[in-house]
C-alpha positions in Angstrom: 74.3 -44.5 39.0 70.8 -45.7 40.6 69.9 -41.6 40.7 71.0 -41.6 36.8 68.7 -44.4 36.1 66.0 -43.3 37.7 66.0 -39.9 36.4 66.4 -41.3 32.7 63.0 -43.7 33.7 61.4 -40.2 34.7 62.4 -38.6 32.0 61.1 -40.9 29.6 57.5 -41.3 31.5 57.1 -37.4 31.4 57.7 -37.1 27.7 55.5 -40.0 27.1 52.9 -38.3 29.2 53.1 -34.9 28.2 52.3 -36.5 24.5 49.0 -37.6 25.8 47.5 -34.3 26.9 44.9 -32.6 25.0 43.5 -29.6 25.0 39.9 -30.4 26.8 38.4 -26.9 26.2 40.1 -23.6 25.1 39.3 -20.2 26.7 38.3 -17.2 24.4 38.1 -14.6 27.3 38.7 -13.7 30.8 36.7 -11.7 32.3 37.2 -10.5 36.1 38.4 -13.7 36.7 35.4 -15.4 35.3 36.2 -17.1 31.6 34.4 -17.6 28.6 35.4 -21.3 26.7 35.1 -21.7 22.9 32.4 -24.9 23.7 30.1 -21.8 25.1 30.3 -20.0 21.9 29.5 -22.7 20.1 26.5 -23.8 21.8 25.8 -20.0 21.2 25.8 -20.5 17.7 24.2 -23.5 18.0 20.6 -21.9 20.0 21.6 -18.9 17.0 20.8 -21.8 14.4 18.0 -23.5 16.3 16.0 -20.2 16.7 16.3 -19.2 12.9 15.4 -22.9 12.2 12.3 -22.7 14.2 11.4 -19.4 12.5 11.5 -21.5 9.3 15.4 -20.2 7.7 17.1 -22.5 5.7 19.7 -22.3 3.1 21.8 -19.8 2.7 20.0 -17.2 4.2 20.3 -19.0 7.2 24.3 -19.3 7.2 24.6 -15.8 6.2 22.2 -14.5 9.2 24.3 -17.1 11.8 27.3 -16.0 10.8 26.5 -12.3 11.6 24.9 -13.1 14.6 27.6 -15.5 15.9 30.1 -12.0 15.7 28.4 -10.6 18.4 28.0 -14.0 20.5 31.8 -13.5 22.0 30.2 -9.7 23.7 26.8 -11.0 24.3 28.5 -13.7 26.6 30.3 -10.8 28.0 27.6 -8.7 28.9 25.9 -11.6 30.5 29.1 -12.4 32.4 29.5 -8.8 33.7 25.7 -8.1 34.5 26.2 -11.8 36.7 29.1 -10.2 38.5 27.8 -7.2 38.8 24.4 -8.5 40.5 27.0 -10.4 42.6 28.5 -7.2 44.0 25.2 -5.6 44.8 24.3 -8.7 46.4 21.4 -9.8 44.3 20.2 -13.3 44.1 18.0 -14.6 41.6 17.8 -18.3 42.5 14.5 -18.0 44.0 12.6 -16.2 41.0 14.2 -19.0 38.8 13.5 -21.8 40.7 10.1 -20.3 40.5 9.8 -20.4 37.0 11.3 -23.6 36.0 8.4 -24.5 38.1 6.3 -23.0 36.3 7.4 -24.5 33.1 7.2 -27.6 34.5 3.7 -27.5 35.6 2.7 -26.3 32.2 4.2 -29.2 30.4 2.5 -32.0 32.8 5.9 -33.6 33.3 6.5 -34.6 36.6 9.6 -36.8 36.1 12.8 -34.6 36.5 14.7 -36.6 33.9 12.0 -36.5 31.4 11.4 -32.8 32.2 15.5 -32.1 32.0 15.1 -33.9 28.4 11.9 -32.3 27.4 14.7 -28.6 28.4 17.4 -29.9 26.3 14.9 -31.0 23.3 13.1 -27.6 23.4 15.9 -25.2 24.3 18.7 -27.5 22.7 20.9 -26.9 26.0 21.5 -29.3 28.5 19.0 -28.4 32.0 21.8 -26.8 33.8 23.0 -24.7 31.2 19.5 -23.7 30.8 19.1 -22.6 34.6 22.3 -21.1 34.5 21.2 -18.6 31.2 17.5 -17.8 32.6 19.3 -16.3 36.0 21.5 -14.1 33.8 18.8 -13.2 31.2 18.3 -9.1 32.4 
């Protein structure tokens, strides 16, 4: 009887915790292992909008020239993916030469706070600082 109630209480608290999960991010791809999540396409399409926006598109030119740009987003963030891995397998390391050039950028905007520089990053490049670092060591 005490086994019955027990698994009836158990029961109960797995249904009502299986009705709070949510999906937190979905994948789109898998690749070697590696995965590509739907948030990462759509900050694709967001730097996709951004970029146009800087070079002054608006309107519906603009949506039309996102939307055939975010089509190839999904295989540019595979190409960047396998190019990673495959730098991997050679044994190549660009940390350094990054490192270096965040420097660099950092010197040239005379902002020697990191959190002001990682928010002068994410105002410039609309991408946080450590997404940033992570795309300019897979940029070929």
């Amino acid at each position: 009887m005490r086994f019955r109630v027990c698994a009836g209480i158990f029961a109960l608290v797995s249904i009502g915790l299986a009705a709070d999960v949510r999906v937190v991010e979905e994948i789109v791809a898998k690749v070697n292992g590696d995965i590509i999540t739907k948030g990462e396409i759509e900050r694709s399409r967001q730097e996709i909008e951004a970029e146009l926006k800087q070079q002054g598109m608006n309107g519906p030119g603009l949506d039309k020239t996102v939307k055939e740009r975010e089509r190839d987003a999904l295989r540019d963030q595979i190409d960047q993916l396998l190019l990673v891995q495959h730098g991997k397998d050679l044994n190549i390391n660009v940390d350094g030469e990054v490192t270096k050039r965040i420097a660099a950028i950092q010197l040239d905007s005379k902002i020697a706070d990191p959190d002001k520089f990682h928010d002068y990053i994410r105002e410039k490049t609309q991408m946080t600082f450590e997404d940033f670092r992570r795309k300019s060591g897979t940029r070929s």
